[in-house]
C-alpha positions as CSV (number, residue, x, y, z in Angstrom):
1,X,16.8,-66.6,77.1
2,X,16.5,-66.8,81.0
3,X,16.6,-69.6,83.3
4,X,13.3,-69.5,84.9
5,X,12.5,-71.1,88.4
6,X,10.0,-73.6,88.1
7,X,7.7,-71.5,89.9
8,X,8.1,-68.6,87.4
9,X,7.6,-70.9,84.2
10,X,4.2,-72.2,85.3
11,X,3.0,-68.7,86.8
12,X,4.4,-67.6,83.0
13,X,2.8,-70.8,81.2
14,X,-0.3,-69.2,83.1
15,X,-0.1,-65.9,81.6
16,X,0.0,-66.8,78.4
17,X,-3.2,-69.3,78.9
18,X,-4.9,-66.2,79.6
19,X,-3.5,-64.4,77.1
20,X,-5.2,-66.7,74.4
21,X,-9.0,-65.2,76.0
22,X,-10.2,-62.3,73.9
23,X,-11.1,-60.6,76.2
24,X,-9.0,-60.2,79.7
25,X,-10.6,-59.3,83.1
26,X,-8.6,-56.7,84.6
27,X,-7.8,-59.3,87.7
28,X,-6.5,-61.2,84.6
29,X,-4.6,-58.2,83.1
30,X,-3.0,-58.0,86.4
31,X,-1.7,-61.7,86.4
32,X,0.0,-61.1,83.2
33,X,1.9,-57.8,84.1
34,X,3.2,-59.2,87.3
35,X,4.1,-63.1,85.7
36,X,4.4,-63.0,81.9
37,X,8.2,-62.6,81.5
38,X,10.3,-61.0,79.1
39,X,12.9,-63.8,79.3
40,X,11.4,-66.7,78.8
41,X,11.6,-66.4,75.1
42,X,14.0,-63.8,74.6
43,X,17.3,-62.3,75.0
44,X,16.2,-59.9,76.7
45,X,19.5,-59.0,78.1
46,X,21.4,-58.3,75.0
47,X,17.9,-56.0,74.2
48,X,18.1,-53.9,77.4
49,X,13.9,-54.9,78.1
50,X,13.3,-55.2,81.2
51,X,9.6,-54.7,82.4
52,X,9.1,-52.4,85.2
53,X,8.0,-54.0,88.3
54,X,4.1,-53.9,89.2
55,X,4.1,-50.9,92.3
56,X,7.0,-49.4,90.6
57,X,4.9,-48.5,88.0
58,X,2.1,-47.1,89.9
59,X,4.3,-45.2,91.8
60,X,6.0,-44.0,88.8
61,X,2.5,-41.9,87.4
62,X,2.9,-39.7,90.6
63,X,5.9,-38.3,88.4
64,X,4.4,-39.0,85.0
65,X,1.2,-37.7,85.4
66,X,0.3,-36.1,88.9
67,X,-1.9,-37.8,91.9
68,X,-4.9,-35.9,90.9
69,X,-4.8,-38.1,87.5
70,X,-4.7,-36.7,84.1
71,X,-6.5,-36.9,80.8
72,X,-4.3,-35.3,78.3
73,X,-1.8,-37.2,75.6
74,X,0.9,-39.6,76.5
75,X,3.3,-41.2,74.2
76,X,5.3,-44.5,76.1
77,X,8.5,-44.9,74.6
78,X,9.6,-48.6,74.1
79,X,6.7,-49.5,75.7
80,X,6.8,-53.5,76.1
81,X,3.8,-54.9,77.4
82,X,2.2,-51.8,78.3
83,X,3.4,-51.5,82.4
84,X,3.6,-47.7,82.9
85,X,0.6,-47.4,80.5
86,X,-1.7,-49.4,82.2
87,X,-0.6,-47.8,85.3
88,X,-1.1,-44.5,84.0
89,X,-4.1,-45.0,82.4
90,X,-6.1,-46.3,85.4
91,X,-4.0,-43.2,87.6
92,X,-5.6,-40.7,85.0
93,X,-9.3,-42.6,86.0
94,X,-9.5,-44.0,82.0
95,X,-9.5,-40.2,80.4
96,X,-5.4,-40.2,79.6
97,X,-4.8,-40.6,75.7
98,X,-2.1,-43.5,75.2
99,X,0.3,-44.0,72.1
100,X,2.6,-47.1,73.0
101,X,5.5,-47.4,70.7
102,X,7.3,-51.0,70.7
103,X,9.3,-52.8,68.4
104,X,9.2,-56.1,69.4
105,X,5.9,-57.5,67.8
106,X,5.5,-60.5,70.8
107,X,5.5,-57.7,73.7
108,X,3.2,-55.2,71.6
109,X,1.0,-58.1,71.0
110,X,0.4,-59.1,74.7
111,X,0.4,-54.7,75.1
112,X,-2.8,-54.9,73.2
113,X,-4.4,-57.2,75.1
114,X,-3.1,-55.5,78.3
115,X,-4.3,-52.2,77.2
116,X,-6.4,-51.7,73.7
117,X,-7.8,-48.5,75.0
118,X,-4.0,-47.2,73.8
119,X,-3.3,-46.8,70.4
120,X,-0.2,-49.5,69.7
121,X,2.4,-48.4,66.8
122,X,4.9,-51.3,65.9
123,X,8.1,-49.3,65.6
124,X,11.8,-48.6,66.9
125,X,11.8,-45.6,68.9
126,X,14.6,-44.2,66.9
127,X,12.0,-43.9,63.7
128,X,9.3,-41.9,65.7
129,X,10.1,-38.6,64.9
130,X,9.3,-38.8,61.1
131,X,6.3,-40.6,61.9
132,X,4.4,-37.2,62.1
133,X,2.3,-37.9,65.8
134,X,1.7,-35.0,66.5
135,X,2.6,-32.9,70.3
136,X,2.0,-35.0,73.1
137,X,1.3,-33.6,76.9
138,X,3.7,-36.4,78.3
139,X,6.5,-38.7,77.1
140,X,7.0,-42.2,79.6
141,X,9.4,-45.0,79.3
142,X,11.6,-47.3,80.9
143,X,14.2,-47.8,78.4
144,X,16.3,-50.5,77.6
145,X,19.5,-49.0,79.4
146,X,23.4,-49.0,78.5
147,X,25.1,-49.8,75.1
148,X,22.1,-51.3,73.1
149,X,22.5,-52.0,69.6
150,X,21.0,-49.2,67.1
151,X,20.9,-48.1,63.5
152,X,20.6,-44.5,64.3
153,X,21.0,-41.6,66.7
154,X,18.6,-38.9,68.6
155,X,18.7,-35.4,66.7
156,X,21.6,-34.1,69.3
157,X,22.5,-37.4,71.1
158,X,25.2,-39.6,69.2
159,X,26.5,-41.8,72.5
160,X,26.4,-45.4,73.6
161,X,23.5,-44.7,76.4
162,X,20.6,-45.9,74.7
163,X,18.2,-44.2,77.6
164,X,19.6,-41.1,76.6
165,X,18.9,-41.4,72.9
166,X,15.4,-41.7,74.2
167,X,14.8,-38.8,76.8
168,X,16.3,-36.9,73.4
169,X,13.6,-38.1,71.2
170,X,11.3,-37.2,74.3
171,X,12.1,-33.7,74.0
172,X,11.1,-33.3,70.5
173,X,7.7,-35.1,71.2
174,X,6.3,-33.7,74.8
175,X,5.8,-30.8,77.2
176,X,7.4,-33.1,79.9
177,X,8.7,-36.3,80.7
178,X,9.0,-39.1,83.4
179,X,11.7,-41.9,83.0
180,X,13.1,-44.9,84.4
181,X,16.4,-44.4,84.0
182,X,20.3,-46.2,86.0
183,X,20.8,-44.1,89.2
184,X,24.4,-43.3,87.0
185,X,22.3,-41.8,84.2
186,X,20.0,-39.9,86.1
187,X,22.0,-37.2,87.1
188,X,21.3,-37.4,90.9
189,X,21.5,-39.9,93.5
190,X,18.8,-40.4,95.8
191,X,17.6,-44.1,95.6
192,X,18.9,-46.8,98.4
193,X,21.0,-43.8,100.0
194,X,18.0,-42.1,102.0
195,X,19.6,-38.7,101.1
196,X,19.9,-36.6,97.7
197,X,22.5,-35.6,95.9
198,X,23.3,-34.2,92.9
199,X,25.8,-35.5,90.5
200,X,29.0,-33.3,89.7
201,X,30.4,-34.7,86.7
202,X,29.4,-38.0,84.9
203,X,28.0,-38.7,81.6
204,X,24.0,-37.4,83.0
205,X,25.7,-34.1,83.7
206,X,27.4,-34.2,80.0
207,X,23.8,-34.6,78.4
208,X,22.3,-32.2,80.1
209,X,25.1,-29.9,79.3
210,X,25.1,-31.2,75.9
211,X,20.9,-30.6,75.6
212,X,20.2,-27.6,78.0
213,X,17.6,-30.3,79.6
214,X,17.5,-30.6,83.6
215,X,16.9,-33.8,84.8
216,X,14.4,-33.4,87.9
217,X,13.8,-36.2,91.0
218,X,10.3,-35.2,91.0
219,X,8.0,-36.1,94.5
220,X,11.5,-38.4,95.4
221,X,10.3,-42.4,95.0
222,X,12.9,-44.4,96.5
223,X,13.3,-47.3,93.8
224,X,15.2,-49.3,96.0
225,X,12.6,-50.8,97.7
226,X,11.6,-52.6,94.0
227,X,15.5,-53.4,93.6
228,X,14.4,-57.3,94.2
229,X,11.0,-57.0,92.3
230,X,12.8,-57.2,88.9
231,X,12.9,-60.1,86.5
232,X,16.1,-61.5,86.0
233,X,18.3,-58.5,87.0
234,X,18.3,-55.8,90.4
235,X,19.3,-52.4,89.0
236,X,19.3,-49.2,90.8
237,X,17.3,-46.7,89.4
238,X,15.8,-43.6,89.8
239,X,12.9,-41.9,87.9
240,X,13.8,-38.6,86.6
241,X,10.8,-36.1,85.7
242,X,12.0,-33.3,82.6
243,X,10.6,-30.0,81.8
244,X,10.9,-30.2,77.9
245,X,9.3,-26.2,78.0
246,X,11.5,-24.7,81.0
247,X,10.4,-20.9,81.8
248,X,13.4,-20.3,82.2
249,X,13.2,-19.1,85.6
250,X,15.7,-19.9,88.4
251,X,14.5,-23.0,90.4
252,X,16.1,-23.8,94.0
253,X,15.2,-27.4,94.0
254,X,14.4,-28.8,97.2
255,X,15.3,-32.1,99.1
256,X,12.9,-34.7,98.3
257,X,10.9,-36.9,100.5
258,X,10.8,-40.7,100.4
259,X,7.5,-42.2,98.7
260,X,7.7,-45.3,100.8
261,X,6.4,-48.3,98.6
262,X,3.1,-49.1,98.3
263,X,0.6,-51.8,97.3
264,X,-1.4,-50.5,94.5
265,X,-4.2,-52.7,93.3
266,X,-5.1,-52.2,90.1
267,X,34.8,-40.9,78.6
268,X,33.3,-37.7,76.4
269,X,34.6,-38.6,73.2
270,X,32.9,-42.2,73.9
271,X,30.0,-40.4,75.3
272,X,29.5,-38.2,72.7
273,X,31.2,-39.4,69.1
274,X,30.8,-43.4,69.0
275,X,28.5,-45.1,67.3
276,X,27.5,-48.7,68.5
């Protein structure tokens, strides 16, 4: 468990006052996302969860599901409390169709009173595929990242990167995908440099050799300016956007622009042959 500040226990002790209503305001649902924290209870750390910070999130369904909003069928991966759903579900103006799959029953519990439009399946993410869900439009998620502890692999994916094992499971579910993912797995660099550039070598350019998937920077959100809004740790990531149904035409993929942060309201054995 985390050391909170005294300021973030009481603003947490808040959250989960609320979270005792049946019935939370959305002003309330807000208060929960930005204070209820994944380490006051938890070891988080050794879990990879770490909740996406607030803006982040709503600047993260530009990628996910377009600014113009969305009403199709969403499946969050390791979804937590429900961030990038409840971002995505008020981007999409209520119409988007949410499946949030979490394992650990405290966050899907506080999830549900987050988001109960979404329907909430109590899982590990490396079980979904024989859960027979059916074809969703869009996969999300901001996995736990690194060398997490597992019982099983991905269908092609067998490494230690546990995001990876996750964008793999991804491909078998959606069209496309949107993750939250370390600037060293994303195959690109963009974030906190002001300038893009692709990756040469690395473990992202091993998967997507490995898969045939091409990890995409999408409009180009600079995550850096969040670096600080995380609890308990600062990483640098980037959100990568994947075709899952390429056309297989040749793409020249241009330079993006900064989204500038905004205040919305509401080795290749190791990589490829160890098993943690």
């Amino acid at each position: 468990m985390a050391k909170l500040t005294k300021a973030q226990a009481k603003a947490h002790a808040q959250a989960c006052d609320l979270l005792t209503k049946p019935v939370l305001t959305e002003d309330d649902k807000d208060f929960v996302l930005k204070n209820w924290n994944e380490g006051a209870n938890h070891v988080n750390g050794a879990a990879g969860a770490f909740f996406t910070p607030y803006d982040m999130a709503f600047d993260f369904t530009i990628d996910a599901i377009g600014q113009g909003g969305y009403g199709g069928r969403i499946i969050d991966l390791c979804a937590g409390i429900g961030m990038l759903s409840y971002a995505c579900w008020h981007r999409s103006h209520q119409r988007a169709r949410i499946t949030c799959v979490e394992r650990n029953p405290d966050y899907l519990a506080v999830g549900q009173k987050i988001l109960p439009e979404a329907e909430w399946i109590l899982a590990d993410v490396l079980d979904v595929l024989g859960m027979d869900l059916g074809q969703f439009d869009v996969a999300i998620s901001n996995p736990p990242f690194g060398n997490i502890k597992r019982e099983k692999n991905a269908p092609r994916y067998s490494g230690r990167d546990f995001e990876f094992h996750v964008i793999d499971i991804a491909s078998h579910l959606a069209c496309e995908g949107a993750f939250i993912v370390p600037q060293m797995s994303a195959g690109f660099n963009f974030s906190g440099g002001g300038h893009y550039r692709r990756q040469q070598d690395g473990k992202a350019v091993k998967f997507q050799e490995l898969t045939g998937l091409h990890f995409d920077a999408g409009c180009g959100i600079d995550t850096g300016f969040y670096i600080n809004d995380w609890k308990g740790v600062s990483p640098m990531c980037e959100i990568v956007s994947v075709d899952f149904e390429p056309d297989h035409t040749v793409v020249v993929e241009p330079v993006p622009t900064p989204v500038v942060a905004n205040d919305n309201a509401p080795i290749q054995a190791d990589l490829f042959g160890e098993a943690a």
